[in-house]
N, C-alpha and C positions, 0 to 999 in steps of 0.2 A: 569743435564746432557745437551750436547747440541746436536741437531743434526742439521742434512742437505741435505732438501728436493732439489731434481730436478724435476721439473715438465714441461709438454711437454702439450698443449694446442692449437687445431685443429679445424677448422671447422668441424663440422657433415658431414659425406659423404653425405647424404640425399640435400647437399646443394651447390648450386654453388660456388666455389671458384676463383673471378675473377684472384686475383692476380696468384695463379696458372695456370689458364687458359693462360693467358700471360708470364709466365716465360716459360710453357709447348712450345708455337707459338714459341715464339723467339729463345729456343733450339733446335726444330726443323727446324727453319727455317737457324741456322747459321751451321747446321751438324750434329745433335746427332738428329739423326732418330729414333732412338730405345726409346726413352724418353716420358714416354707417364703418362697421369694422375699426373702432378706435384700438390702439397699441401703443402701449408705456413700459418705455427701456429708460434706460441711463444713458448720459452724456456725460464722458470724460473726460478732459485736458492735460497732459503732462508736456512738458519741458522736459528735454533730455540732453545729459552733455554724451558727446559719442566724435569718434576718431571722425567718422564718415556716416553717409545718408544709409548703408548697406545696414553697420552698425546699429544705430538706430532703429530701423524698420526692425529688426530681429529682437533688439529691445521688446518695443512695444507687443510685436506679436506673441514674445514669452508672456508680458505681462498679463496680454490679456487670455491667454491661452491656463496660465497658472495661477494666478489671483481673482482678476477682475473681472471673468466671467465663468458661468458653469456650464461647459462645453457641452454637457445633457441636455439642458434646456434652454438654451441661448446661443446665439451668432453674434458677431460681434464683424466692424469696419471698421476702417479708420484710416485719416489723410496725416500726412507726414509733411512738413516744410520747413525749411531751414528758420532759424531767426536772425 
């Protein structure tokens, strides 16, 4: 079967996030007042071939546990559905 992980990959609140901090200044600063606590992660997509939906989920959650993110500084979710 195949499926097809989205996965959305974040700094830890616990942590500074420069690039946010700066997207946060510069929205404010050209007119969107209201804009406040901005936060820049990554969005993933994989396809996955797997026996079953169990398979799968264990997939992804190694991937992202050993690759695709740095469990130090980053959380990491993500939805799983057949194709």
């Amino acid at each position: 079967m195949k499926f097809f992980a989205e996965i959305n990959i974040m700094p830890l609140k616990a942590l500074l996030d420069p690039q946010g901090k700066a997207v946060t200044s510069r929205m404010n600063n050209i007119g969107y007042l209201g804009v406040q606590e901005v936060r820049i992660g990554k969005h993933m997509t994989l396809e996955i071939e797997a026996e079953n939906e169990k398979q799968a989920h264990q997939v992804v959650e190694d991937a992202c546990k050993n690759i695709l993110s740095n469990p130090i500084m980053e959380s990491y979710e993500f939805k799983l559905s057949p194709l």
